[in-house]
C-alpha positions in Angstrom: -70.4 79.9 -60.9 -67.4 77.5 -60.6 -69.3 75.6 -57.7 -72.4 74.9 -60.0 -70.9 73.4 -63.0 -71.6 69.7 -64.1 -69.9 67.0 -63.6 -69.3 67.0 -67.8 -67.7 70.3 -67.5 -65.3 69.1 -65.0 -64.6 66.2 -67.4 -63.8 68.8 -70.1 -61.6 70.7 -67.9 -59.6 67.4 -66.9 -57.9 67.4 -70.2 -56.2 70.8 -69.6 -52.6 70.6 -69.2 -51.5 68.8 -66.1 -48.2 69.5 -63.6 -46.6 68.2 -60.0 -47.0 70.3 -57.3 -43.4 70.5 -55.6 -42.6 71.8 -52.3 -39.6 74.3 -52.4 -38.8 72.8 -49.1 -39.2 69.4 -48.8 -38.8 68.6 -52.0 -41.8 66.4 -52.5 -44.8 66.4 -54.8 -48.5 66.4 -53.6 -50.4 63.0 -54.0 -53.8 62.6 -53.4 -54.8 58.8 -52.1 -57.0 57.4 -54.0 -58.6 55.5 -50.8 -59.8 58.0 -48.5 -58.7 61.8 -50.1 -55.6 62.1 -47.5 -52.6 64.0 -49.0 -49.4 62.9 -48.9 -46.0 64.2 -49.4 -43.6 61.9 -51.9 -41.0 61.6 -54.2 -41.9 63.0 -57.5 -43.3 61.1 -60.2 -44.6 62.8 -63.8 -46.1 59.1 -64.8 -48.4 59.0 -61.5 -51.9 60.4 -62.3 -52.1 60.9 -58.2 -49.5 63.8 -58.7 -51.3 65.2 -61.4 -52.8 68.3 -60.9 -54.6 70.9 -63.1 -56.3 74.5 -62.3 -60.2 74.6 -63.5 -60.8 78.5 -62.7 -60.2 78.7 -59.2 -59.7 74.9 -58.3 -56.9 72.6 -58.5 -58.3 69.2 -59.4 -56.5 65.7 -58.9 -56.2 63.5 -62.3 -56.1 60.5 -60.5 -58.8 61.0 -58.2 -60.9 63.2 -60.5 -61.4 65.2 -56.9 -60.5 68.7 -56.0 -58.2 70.0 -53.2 -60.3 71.5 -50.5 -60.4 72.7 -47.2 -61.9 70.6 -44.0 -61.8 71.9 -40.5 -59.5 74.3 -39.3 -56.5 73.8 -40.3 -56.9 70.6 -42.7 -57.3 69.8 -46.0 -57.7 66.8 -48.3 -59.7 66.0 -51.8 -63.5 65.9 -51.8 -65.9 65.9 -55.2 -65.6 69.2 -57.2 -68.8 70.6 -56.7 -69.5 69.5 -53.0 -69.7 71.3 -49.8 -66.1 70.6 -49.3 -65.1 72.4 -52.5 -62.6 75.1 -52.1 -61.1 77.7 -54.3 -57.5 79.1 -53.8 -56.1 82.0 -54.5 -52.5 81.8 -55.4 -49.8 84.3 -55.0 -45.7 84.4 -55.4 -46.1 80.3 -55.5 -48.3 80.7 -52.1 -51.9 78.8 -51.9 -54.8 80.3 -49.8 -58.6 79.5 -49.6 -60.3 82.0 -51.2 -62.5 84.3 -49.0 -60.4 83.0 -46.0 -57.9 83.8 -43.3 -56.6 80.3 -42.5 -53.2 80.9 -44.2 -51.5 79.1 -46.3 -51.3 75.4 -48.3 -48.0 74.3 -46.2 -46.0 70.8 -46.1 -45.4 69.3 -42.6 -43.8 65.8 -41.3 -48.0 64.5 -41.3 -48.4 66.0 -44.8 -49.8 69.3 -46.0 -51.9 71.7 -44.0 -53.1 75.0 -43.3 -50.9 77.4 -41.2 -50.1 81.1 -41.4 -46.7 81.4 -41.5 -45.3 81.1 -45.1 -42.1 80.9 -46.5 -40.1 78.3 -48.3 -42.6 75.4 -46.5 -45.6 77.6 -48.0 -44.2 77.7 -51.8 -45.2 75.2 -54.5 -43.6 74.7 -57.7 -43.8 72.3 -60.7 -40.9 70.0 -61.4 -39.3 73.1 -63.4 -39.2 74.8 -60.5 -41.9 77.3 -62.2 -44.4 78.7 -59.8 -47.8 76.7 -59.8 -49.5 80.4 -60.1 -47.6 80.6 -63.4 -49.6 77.7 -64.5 -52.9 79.4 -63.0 -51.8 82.7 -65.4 -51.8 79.9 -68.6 -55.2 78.6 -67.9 -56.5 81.9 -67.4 -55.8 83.1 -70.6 -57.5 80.0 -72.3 -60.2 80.2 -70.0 -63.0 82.3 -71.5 -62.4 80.3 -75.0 -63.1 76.7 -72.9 -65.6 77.9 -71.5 -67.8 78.9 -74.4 -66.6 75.5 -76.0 -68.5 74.0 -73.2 -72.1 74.6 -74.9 -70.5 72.6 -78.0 -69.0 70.0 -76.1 -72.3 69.4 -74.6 -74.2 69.1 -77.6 -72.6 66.8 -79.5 -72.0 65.0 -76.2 -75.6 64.7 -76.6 -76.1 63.9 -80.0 -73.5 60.8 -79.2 -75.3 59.7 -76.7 -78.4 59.5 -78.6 -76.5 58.0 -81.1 -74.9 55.4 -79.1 -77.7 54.4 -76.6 -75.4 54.5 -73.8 -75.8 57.1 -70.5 -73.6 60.5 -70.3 -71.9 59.3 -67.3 -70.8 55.4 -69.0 -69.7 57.6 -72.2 -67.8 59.9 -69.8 -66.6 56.5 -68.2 -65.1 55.2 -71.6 -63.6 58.4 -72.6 -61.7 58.8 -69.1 -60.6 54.9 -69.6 -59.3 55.4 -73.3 -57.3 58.2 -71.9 -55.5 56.4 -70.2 -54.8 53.1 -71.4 -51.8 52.1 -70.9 -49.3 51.8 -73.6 -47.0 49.3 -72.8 -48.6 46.6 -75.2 -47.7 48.7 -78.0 -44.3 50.0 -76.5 -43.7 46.0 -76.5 -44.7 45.5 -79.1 -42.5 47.9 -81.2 -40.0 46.8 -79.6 -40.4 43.2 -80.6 -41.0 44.1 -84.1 -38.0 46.2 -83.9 -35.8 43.1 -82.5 -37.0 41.4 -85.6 -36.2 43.2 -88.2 -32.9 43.9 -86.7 -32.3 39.8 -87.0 -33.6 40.3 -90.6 -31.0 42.6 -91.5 -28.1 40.5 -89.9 -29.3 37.4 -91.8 -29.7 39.3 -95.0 -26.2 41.2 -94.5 -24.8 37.5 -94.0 -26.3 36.0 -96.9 -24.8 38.6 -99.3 -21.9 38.2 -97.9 -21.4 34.4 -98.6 -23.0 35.2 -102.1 -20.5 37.8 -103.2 -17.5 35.4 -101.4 -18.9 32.3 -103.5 -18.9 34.5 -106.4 -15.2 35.8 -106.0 -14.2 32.2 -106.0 -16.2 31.3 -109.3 -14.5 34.1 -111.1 -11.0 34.0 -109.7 -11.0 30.0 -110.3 -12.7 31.1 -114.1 -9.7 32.9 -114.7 -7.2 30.5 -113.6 -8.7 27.9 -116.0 -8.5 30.3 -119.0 -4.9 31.3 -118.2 -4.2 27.5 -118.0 -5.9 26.8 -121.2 -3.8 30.1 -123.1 -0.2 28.4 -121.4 -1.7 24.8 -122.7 -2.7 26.1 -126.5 0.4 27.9 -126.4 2.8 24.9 -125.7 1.6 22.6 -128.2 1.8 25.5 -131.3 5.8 25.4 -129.8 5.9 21.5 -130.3 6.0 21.2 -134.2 9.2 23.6 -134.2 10.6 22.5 -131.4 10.5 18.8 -133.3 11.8 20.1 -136.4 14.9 22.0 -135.1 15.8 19.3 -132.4 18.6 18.6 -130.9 19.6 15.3 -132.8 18.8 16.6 -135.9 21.4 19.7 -135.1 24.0 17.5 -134.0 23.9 15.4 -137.2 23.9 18.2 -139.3 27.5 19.3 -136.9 29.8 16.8 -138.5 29.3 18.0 -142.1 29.4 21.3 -141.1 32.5 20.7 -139.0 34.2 18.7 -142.0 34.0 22.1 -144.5 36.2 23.5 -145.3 37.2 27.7 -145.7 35.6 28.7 -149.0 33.8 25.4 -149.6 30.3 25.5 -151.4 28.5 22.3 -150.5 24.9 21.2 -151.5 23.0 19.3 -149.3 20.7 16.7 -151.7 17.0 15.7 -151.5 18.4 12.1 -150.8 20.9 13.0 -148.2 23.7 13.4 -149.6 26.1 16.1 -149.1 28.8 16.8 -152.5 30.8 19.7 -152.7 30.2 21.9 -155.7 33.1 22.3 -156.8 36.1 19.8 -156.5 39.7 20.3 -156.5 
């Protein structure tokens, strides 16, 4: 049944989850070429769609290539079109990957690449980059598999009903929707980024204009002050002056010699005209 589904059933299926297919000996992930379907064998990379890889029942299907990994010849496999003569289902077993209904052995890295050979062991294992088995990921997609595939019936329809609606062809509408998934966002991650920048050089100017404004302000009040403490020493010196005028010095040290000339027991009166009698003679 697997080998007779549409093209737009695959297309649904792509957006189940992907992972890297890992070698437990080599180290390497799998990575379909987009040129002519050859796999090859190198570092890992979970931003490359090429080492994408995702099981659709059976089948493990290439992201980048939107092909699946089947078997050709004896002992050699590549990508071809799900859904071709190529197509091959794998069983998968303790991280080992078989053709299904076959005895050619198992999915195995070599210096060339990957191929088919019947001796397994570490060479014949394939993880993802948690070093989880990729039949662990088959298990997932089993479970979720009978409720995808009655969504299929409703993804069809209003596939459909867009269609009509839109006056485009199923396989341009598939086109755009494969596109949009993966445009790339580095425009906006820029663009963040720069907006980020900016407001950062906001905030410093900001910051530095408060600054000046509370250090301008400090200086009005503290020079406010020193003019009022000014004024309250000036106010308070010229109330002193009249007194100081009336008891001054000269005044005291005219007033010394009468005082000095009295005698003990003396009374004297000092007159409105200035002049000084005793009050009683001898």
């Amino acid at each position: 049944v697997l080998r007779e589904w549409p093209h737009s059933y695959a297309g649904f299926f792509a957006d189940t989850e992907a992972f890297l297919m890992k070698n437990a000996k080599v180290k390497l992930c799998l990575q379909a070429s987009p040129m002519n379907g050859d796999l090859l064998l190198e570092d890992c990379n979970p931003e490359s769609d090429f080492q994408d890889w995702s099981w659709q029942g059976d089948s493990l299907m290439n992201h980048g290539t939107q092909s699946c990994l089947s078997m050709v010849g004896a002992n050699r496999v590549q990508t071809s079109l799900c859904g071709s003569a190529g197509y091959t289902s794998w069983d998968c077993s303790n991280s080992l990957l078989s053709p299904l209904g076959s005895s050619q052995g198992y999915l195995v890295a070599n210096r060339k690449g990957v191929a088919l050979n019947s001796v397994g062991g570490l060479k014949a294992q394939w993880q993802d980059v948690a070093d989880r088995s990729v039949c662990e990921e088959k298990a997932e997609q089993d479970r979720y598999f009978p409720a995808a595939l009655a969504s299929t019936h409703v993804y069809d329809h209003t596939a459909g009903n867009m269609t009509l609606a839109l006056g485009i062809g199923q396989e341009e509408l598939e086109e755009l929707l494969w596109f949009f998934r993966r445009e790339d966002p580095s425009t906006w991650n820029y663009s963040v980024l720069a907006l980020s920048f900016v407001a950062l050089i906001l905030g410093l100017l900001l910051l530095a204009i408060n600054i000046v404004r509370n250090r301008k302000r400090k200086i009005h009040v503290y020079r406010e002050a020193v003019q009022t403490t000014q004024q309250a020493e000036l106010e308070a010196k010229q109330a002193l002056m009249p007194v100081q005028e009336e008891y001054s010095p000269a005044e005291l040290r005219k007033q010394e010699p009468v005082l000095q000339d009295q005698r003990s027991g003396e009374v004297v009166v000092h007159w409105k005209d200035g002049t000084v009698t005793s009050l009683y003679t001898e």
